[in-house]
N, C-alpha and C positions, 0 to 999 in steps of 0.2 A: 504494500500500500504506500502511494504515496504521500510524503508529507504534506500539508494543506499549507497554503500559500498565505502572504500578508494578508490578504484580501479577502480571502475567506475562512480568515481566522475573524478579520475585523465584521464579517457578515455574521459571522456565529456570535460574535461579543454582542453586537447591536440586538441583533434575537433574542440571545439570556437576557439586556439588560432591559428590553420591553417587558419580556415576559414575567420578571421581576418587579419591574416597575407595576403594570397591569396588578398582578397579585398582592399587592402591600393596598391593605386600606386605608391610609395616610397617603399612598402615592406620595412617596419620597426620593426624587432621584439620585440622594446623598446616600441614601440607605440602601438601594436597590444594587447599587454600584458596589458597595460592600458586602454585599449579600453574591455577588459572583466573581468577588477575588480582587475587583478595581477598587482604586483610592476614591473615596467621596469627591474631593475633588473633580474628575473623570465624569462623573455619574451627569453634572450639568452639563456638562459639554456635551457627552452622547446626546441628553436629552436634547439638542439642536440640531442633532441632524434628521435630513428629510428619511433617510430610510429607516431609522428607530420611530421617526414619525409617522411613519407607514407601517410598519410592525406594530405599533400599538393603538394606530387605529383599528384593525384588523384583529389584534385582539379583544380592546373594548367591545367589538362587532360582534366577535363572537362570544363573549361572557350577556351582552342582550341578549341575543337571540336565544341563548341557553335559558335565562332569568322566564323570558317571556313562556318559552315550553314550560316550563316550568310551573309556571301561572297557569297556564293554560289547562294542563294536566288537575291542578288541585281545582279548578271551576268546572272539573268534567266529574271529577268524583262529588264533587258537592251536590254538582247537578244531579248525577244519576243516584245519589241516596238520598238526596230532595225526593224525589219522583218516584221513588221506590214503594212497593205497597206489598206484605204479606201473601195475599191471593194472586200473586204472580210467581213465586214460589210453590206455596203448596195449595191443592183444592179442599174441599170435605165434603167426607163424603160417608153413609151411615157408618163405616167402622173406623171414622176418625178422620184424621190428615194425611193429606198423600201427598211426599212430592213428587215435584216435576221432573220430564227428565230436562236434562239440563240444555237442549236442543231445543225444548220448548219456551226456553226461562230467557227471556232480553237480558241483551248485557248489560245492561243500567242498573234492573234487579239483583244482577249476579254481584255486581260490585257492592249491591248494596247490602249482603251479607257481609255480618261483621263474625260470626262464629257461628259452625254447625258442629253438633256432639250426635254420635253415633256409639248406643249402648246395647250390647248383646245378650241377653240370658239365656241360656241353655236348663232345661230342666228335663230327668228323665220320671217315669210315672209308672208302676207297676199296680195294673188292677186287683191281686190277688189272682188270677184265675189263667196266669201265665201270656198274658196279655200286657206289653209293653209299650208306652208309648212318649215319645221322642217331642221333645216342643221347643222351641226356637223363639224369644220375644225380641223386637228390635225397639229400641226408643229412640224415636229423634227429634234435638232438639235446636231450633233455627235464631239464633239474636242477630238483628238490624241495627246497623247504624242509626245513630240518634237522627232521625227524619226533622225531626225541630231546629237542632243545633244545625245543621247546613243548609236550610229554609232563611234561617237569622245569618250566616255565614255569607251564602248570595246576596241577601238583602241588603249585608253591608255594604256589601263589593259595588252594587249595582247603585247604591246609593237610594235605596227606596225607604230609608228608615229617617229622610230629612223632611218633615212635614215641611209643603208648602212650596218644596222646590219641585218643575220637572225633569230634572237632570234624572232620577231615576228612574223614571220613565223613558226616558230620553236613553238610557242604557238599558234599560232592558232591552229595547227595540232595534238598538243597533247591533245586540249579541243577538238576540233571535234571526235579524239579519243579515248577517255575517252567520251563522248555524246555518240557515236555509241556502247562501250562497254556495256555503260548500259541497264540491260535488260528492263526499262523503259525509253521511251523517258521524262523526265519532264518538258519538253519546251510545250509539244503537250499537 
């Protein structure tokens, strides 16, 4: 291998010293610069060139777009255990509750499980009369996400909890349009 050249030692320096910079919650170029073997010193001067300037726009860029999945994701769970309802899970029916199978059950519902318990009994029975009989109990049991607490969670978001303003309104309608825009549902 060969040895790397002035030039793209100094391309690799300007990289660490974005990617460094980027990562410090203070954004300290004095520190950042210390933090990858250069003198404080050093660390403003990088911070003036145009290709650590282009390095670290590009990672701000991408630390958003992460932020925003990210957001996006926790209003997609909110949504679907908002919306979430018992009898989308299991029916009833004269010998109790039955679930679904899980092909029948929307994903929204599914996320909206928060714990299922599956209990087995086995018991054997002998009539006296050499007659033996074998019995099998299952129990199960289904906990949902608090449907309340992420009703109030959207509501904050969307901003429907400011009596008097239509800004929540005003958001709700823009996410329901943007949801409909997309040519995937990702709720479903």
């Amino acid at each position: 291998m060969d040895k790397p050249t002035t030039t793209e030692l100094g391309a690799q320096t300007e990289e660490k010293f974005a990617a460094a910079y980027v990562a410090m919650k203070n954004r300290n170029a004095a520190k950042a610069a210390e933090s990858i073997g250069l003198s404080q010193a050093y660390g403003k001067k990088l911070l003036q060139r145009p290709k650590v300037k282009e390095y670290i726009r590009a990672y701000v860029g991408w630390q958003v777009e992460q932020l925003q999945a990210n957001s996006l994701a926790v209003l997609q769970e909110a949504w679907a255990c908002s919306r979430s309802n018992i009898y989308e899970i299991v029916t009833v029916s004269p010998d109790g509750f039955i679930f679904k199978r899980e092909l029948d059950v929307p994903v929204y519902a599914q996320k909206a499980v928060k714990k299922l318990v599956f209990e087995r009994e086995e018991s054997d029975t002998d009539d006296g009369k050499g007659k033996s009989t074998h019995k099998v109990k299952i129990k199960m049991q289904v906990e949902m996400h608090d449907k309340g607490a992420n009703q109030t969670l959207l509501a904050k978001h969307l901003d429907l909890l400011n009596a008097g303003k239509n800004s929540g309104v005003a958001g709700l309608a823009e996410f329901l349009k943007a949801r409909m825009a997309a040519a995937d549902d990702p709720l479903e």
